[in-house]
KOLTORTI-212302 format. One record per residue (C-alpha): residue in one letter; z, x, y. Coordinates in Angstrom, 2 decimals. Layout:
% KOLTORTI-212302
r r: a	Z: Z	X: X	Y: Y $
...
***
This chain:
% KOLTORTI-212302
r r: x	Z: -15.98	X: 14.63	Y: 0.49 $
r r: x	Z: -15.42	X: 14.20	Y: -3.20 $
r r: x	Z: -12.95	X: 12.83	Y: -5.63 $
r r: x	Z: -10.84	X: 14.91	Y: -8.24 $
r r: x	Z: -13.71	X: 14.55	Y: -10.36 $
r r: x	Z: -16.20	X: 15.70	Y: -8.61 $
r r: x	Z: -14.12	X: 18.82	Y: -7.94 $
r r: x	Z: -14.06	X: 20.10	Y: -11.40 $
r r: x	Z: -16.79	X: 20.74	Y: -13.86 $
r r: x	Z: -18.31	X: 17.81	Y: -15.83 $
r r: x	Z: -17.20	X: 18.60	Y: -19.12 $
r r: x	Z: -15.15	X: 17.92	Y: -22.35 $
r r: x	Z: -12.64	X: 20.12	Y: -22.32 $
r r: x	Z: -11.74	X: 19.33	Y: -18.46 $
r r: x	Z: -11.97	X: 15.63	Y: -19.22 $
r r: x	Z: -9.21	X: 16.21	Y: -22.30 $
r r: x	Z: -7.26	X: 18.37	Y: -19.91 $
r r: x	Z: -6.51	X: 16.08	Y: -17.45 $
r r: x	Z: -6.41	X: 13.07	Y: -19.63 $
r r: x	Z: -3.66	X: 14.88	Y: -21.09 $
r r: x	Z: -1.79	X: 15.47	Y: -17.81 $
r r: x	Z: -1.75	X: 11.45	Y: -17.82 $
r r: x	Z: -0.42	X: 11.46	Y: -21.24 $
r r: x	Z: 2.17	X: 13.78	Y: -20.67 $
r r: x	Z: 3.30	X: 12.49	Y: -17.44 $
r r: x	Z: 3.57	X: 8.86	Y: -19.40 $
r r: x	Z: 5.71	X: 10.69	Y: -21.91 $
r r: x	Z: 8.01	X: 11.94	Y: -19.34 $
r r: x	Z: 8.36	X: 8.48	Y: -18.13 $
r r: x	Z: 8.96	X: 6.66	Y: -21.31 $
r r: x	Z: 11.89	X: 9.83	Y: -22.48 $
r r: x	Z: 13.32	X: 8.94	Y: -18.76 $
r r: x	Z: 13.66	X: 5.52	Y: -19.15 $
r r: x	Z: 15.06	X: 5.45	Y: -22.41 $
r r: x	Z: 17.59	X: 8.54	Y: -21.01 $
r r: x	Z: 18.86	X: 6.22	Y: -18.06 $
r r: x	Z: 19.53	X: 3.04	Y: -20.30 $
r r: x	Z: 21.80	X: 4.65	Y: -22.36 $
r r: x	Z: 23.51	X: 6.26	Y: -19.57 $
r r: x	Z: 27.36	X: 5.12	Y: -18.65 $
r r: x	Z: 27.80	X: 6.76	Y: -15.48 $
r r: x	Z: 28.12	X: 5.27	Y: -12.42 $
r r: x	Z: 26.15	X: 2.72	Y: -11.09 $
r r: x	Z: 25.46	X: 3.99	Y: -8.18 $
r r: x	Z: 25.11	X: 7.57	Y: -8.86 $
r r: x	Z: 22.02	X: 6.75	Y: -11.42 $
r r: x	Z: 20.56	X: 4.71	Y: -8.57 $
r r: x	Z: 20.57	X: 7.90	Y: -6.20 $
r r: x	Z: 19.49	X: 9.91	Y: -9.15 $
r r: x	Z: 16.42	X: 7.88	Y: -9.54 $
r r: x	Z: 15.75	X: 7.69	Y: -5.82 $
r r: x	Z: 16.32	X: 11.24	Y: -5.26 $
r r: x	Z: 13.72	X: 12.14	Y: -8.04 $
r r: x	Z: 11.35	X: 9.89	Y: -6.83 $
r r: x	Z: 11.81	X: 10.91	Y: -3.02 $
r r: x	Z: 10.92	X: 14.89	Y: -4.80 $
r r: x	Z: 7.76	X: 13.78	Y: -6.65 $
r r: x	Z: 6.37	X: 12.07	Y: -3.61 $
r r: x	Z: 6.77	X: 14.85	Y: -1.42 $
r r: x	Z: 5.49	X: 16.86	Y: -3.90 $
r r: x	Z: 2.53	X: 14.30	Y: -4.09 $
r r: x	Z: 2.10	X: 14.14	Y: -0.19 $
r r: x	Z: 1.08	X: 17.25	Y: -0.28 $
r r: x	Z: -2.15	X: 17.18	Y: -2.62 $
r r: x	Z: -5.41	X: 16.18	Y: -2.29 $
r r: x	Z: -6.14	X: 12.52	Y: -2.46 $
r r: x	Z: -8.96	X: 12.42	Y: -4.53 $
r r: x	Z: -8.16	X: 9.80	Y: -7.03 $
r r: x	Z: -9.89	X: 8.09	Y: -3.92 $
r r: x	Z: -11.35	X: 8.01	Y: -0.55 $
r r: x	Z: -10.11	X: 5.18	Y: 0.44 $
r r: x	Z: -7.45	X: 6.83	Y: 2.89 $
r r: x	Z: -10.23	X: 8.17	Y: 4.91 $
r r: x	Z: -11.77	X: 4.54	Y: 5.61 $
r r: x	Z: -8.25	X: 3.82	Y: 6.56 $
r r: x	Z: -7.72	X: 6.46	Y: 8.69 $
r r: x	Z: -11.20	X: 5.54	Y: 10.62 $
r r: x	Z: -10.14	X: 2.16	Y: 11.05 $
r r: x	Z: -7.60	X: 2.51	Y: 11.85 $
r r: x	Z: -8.40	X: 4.32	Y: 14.60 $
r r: x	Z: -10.86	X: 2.02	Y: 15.39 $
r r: x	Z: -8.07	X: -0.66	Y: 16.68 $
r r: x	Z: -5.70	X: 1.60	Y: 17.70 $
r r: x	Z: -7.79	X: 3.97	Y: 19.53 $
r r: x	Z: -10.31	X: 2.49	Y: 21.09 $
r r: x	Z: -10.03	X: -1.36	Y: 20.74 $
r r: x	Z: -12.78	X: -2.40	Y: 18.42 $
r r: x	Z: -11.81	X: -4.58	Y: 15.73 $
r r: x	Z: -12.72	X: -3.82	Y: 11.71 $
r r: x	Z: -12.85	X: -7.35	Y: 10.94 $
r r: x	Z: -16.61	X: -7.65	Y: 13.08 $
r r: x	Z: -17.35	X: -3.63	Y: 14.05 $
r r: x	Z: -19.04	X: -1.65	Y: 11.47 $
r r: x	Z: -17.86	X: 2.17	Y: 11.45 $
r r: x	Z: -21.33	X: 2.83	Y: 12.04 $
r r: x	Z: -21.88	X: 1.22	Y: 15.09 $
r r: x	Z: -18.90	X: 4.09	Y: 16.57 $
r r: x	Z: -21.60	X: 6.65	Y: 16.06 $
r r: x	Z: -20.03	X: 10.02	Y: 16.59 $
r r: x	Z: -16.83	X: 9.61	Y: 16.46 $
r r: x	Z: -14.30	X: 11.58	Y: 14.71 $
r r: x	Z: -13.70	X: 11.14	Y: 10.81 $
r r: x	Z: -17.18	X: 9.30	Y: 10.64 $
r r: x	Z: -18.62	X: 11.58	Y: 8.00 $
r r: x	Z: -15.81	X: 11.17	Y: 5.52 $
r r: x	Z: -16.18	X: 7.02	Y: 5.76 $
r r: x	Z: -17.64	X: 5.73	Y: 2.34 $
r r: x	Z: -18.56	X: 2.27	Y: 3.31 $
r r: x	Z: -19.50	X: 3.11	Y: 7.24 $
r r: x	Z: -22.30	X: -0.05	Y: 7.12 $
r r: x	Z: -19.63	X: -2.58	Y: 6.15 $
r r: x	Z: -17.20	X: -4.10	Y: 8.23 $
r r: x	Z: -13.45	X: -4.22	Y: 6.54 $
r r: x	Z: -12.77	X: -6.14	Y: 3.60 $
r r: x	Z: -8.97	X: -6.43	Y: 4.27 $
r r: x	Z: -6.78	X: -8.92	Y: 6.14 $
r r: x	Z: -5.65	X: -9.36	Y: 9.44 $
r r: x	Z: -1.63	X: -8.23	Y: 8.25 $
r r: x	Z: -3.46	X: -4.64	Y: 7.13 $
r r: x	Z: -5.31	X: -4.40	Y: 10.43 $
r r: x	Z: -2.44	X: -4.79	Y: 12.22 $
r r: x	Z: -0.33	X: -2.01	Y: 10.18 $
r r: x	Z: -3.46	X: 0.38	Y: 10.09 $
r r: x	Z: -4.14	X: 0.11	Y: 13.36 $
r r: x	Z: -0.35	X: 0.55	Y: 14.37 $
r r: x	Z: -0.59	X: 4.03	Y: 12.10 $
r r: x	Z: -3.45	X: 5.11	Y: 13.95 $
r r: x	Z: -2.45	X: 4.43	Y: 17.21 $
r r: x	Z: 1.32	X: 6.15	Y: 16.47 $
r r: x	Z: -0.78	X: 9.45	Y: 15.10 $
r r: x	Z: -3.45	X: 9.74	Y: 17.83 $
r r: x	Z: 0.05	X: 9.92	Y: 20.19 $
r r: x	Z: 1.23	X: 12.63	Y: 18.09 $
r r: x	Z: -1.79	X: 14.81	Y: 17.97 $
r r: x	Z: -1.12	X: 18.09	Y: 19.87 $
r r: x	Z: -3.43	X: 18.90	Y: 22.93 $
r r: x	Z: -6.55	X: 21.04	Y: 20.79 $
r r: x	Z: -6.16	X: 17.21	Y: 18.58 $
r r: x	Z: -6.33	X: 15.45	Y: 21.98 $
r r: x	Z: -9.63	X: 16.95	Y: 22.44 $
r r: x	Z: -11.39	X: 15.87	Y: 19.39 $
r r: x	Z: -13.97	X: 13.37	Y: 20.15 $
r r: x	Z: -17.28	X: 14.08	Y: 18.33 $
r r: x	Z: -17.71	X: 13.68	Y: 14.64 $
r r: x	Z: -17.58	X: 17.28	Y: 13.83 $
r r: x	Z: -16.55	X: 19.61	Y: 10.83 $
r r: x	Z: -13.59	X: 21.59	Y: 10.47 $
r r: x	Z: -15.67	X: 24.49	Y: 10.89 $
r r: x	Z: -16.97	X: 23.70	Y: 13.98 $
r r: x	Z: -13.94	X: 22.29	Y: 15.22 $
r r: x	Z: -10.53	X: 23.32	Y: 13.20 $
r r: x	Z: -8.89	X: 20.67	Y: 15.06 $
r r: x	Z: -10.76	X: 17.89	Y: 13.15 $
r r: x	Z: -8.90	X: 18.78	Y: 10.04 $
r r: x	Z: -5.12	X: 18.67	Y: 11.37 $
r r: x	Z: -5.70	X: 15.54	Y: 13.02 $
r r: x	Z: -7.33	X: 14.42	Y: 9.66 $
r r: x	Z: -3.90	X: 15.94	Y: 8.05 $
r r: x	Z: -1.92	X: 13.96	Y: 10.24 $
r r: x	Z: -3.23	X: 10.84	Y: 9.63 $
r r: x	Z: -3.56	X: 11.06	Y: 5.72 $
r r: x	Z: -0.15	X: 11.86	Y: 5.82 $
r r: x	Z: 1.16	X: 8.95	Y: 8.31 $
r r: x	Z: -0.65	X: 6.66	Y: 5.51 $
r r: x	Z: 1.11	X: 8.08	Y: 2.54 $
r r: x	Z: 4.17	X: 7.86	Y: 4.12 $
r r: x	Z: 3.85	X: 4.49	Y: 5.07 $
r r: x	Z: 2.33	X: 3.87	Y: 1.54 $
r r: x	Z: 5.92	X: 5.57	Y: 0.11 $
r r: x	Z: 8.16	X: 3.46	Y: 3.35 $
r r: x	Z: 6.39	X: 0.16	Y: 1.18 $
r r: x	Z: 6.66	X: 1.16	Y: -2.48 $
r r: x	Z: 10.63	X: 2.17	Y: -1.30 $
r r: x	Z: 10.87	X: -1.52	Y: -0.19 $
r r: x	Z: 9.13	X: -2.91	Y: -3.00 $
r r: x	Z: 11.81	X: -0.93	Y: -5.73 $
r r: x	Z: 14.76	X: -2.35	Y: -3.35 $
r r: x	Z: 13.52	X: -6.22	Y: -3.93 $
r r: x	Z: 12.63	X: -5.43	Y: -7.86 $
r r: x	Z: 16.16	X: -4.21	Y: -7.83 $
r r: x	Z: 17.88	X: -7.13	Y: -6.29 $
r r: x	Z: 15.33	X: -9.41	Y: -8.53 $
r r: x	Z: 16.84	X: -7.76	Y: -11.85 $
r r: x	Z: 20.32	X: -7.88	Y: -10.52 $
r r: x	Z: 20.54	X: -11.29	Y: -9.55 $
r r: x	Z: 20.70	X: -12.80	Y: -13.72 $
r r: x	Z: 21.00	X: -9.35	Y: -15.35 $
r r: x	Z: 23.41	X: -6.46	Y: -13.15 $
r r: x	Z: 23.35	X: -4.05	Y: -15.81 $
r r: x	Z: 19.88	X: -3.41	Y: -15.75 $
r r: x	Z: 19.23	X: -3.52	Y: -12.54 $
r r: x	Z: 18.72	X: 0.54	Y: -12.21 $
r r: x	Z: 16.40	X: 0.85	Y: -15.46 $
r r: x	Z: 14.21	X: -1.73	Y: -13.53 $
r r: x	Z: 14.37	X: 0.37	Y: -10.28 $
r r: x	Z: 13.77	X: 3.52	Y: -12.66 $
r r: x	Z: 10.65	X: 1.87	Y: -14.17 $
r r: x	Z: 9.05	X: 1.07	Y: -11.06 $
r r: x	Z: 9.80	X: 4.38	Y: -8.75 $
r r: x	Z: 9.03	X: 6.80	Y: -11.58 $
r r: x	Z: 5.71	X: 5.44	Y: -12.83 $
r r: x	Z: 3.50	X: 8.04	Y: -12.18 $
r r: x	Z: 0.74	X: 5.57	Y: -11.34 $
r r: x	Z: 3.02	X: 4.57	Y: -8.36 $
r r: x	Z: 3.37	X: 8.23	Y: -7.07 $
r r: x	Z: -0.41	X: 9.02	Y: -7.56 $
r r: x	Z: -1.28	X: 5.55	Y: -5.59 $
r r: x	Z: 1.54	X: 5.76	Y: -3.04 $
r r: x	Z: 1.79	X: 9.50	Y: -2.52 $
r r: x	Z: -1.63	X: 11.08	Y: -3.33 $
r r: x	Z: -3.78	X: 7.67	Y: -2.18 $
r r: x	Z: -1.64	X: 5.99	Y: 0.49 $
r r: x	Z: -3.13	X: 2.98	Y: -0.92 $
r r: x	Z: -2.25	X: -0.78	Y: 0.95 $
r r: x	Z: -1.52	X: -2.15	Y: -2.62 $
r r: x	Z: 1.95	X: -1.19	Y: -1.54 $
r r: x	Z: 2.10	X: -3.20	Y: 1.55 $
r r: x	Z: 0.44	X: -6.39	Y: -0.45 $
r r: x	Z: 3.56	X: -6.04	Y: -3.21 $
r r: x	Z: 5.73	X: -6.40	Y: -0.38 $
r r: x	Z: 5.16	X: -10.18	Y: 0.40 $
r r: x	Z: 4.42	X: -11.09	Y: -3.40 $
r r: x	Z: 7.96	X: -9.11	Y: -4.45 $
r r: x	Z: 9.79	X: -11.32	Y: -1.43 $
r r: x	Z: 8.16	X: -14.47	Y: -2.56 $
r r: x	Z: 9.88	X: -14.35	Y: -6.12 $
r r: x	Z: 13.14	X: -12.66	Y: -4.55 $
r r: x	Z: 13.13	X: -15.92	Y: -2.18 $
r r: x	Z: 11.94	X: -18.62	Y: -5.07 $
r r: x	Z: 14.62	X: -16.94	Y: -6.99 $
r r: x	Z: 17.19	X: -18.39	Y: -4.86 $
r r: x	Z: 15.49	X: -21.47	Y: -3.89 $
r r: x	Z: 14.13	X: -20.82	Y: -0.97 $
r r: x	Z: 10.70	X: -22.72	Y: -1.91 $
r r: x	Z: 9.20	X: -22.80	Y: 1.86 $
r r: x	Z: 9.55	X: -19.15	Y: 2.50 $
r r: x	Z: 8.15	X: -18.18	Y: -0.96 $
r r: x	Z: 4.99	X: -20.23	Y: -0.45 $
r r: x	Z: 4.51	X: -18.46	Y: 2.93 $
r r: x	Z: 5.17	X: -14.68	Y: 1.72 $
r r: x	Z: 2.55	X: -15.61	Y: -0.63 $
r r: x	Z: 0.27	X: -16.83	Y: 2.16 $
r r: x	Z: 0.95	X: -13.65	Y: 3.79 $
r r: x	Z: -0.09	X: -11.33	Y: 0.90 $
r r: x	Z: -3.30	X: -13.12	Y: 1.53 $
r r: x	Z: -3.82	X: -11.74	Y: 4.73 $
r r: x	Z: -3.67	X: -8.94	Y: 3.91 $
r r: x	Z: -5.77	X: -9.08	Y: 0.49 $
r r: x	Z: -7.86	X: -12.85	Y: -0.26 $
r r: x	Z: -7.26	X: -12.39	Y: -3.97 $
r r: x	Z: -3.64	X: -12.60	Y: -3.66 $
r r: x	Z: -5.09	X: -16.36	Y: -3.08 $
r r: x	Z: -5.39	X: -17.17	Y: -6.69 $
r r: x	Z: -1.08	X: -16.67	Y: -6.93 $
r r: x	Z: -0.72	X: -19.79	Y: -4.72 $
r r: x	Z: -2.10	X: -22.88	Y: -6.62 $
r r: x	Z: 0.02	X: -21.35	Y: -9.68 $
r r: x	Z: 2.84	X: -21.46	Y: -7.92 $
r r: x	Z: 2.37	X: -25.20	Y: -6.38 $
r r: x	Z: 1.86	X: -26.26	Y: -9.54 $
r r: x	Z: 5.28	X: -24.92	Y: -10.77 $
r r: x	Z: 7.03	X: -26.43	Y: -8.11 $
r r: x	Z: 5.59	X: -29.66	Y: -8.98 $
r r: x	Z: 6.94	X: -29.51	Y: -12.55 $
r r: x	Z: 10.05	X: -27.88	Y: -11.22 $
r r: x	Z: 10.36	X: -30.30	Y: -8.60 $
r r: x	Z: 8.49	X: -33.04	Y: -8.51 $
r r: x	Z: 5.64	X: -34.00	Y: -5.95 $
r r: x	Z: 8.22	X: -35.71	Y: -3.53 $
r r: x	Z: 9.61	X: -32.61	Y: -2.86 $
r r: x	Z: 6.91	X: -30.38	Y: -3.47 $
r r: x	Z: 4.17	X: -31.80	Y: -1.69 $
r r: x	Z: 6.13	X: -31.85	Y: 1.80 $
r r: x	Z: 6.75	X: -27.81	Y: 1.39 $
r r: x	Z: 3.30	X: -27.02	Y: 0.49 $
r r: x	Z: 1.56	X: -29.04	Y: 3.34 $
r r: x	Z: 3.96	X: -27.86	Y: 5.85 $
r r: x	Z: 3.32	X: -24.32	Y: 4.28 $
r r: x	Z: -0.48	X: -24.45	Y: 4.66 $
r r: x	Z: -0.52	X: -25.85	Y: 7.85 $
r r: x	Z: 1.11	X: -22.80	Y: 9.21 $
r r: x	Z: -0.86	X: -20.89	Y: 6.94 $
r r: x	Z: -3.86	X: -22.33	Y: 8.32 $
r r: x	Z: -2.57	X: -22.20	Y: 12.18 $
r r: x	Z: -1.54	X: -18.50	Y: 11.56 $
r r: x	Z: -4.73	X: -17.77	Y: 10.44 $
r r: x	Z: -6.80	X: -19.13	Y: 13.23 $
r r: x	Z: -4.85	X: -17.51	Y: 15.59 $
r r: x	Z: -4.56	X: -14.13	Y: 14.03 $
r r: x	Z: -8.40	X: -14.66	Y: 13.23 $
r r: x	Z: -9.44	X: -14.44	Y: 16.57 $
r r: x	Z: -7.31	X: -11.87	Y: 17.78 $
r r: x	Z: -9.03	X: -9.91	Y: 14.69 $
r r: x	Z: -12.55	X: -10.48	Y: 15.68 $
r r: x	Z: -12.05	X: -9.81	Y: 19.39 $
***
């Protein structure tokens, strides 16, 4: 399995070619976001506008190869690995499920997974939804085989790529609604150009559509945590923040920042109650989720 790169020749004027692809598609971007702040049509209509075009390029993206990265094809093993057959990533090594389909296109198959307990649970939701809709000749695929020995190996592959792009797309979708309602609570009227500028970077589309990548999923909780703060909900903030910890530990390093503005904000009286009742059912979620993980 190999990335875009390694698809292409290793040369200069390949390198300049798609460098400029990047460049150009940047352009685009930049021309459509000055285009839609100087619109005066209806509010609405530019907000299906820019959801309708950003619906089209990630179809359009779902249906190319992901090789910005392999990391959908350690997903879609692990995935399987909890929702097929029971074995937790959090203390199972891909390895140690020799022969089993998808083996030969894991990248880190002597590691166990680096993600939290939040992404295990989604993943392996994903793989146990596809492995239900795999047709009977899909059924039957139980041996880590090639497509040429076994055509089957590669639609069931399909099928799962694709269930993790779309649920990469379901997230980024999410993420554009609370960036919207962010920018609308102090400033209405530019509410769309914010939902413009995050649906139609092209980054988002190649790491959504093309990689199905979980950063998507992680935004979620971070996105929620300033829509909540944003309307004073301190409590629930510090826990969304928590949560985008389980699913990625460096989304740690957001939480003493944000203490520490509540206590100027606040004050410690009021602080200090919301953050220890925070952590404790941080900490009580986490032991609890913990061991389900490493069952």
């Amino acid at each position: 399995m190999r990335t875009w790169a390694g698809l292409v020749r290793s040369d200069i004027p390949v390198g300049v070619t798609h460098g400029f692809i990047y460049v150009a598609l940047m352009a685009l971007y930049v021309i459509g976001l000055r285009q839609v702040a100087t619109l005066r049509n209806s509010h609405k209509r530019v907000v299906a506008g820019v959801m309708g075009v950003w619906l089209a390029a990630s179809v359009a993206g779902g249906f190319s190869f992901p090789g910005e990265s392999l990391d959908i094809f350690d997903y879609a093993f692990r995935g399987r690995m909890w929702g097929v057959y029971g074995r937790s990533p959090l203390n199972t090594t891909p390895f140690q499920l020799e022969n089993k389909p998808f083996l030969r296109y894991v990248s880190w198959d002597k590691w166990v997974d680096a993600y939290g307990p939040i992404w295990e649970y989604a993943s392996g939701s994903i793989g146990a939804l596809t492995a239900l809709a795999a047709n009977v000749a899909e059924q039957q695929v139980q041996s880590n085989a090639t497509c040429e020995a076994q055509p089957a190996v590669c639609t069931l592959l399909a099928k799962h790529v694709w269930a993790y792009r779309a649920f990469a797309v379901l997230c980024a979708g999410l993420c554009g609604a609370l960036i919207y309602g962010l920018v609308r609570h102090n400033s209405p009227a530019h509410a769309h150009i914010a939902l413009l500028a995050w649906l139609w970077n092209p980054l988002l589309i190649v790491v959504s559509a093309m990689g199905g990548h979980n950063e998507t999923l992680v935004l979620l909780p971070m996105l929620m945590a300033l829509w909540l703060m944003q309307r004073q909900h301190w409590l629930g903030g510090l826990l969304c923040l928590v949560a985008a910890a389980h699913i990625k530990l460096t989304c740690l390093m957001f939480l003493p920042p944000a203490v520490l503005w509540l206590l100027v904000r606040l004050g410690w009286r009021e602080t200090l109650p919301k953050n220890w009742l925070s952590n404790s059912e941080a900490w009580s979620w986490v032991v609890r989720s913990s061991s389900r993980c490493m069952r």
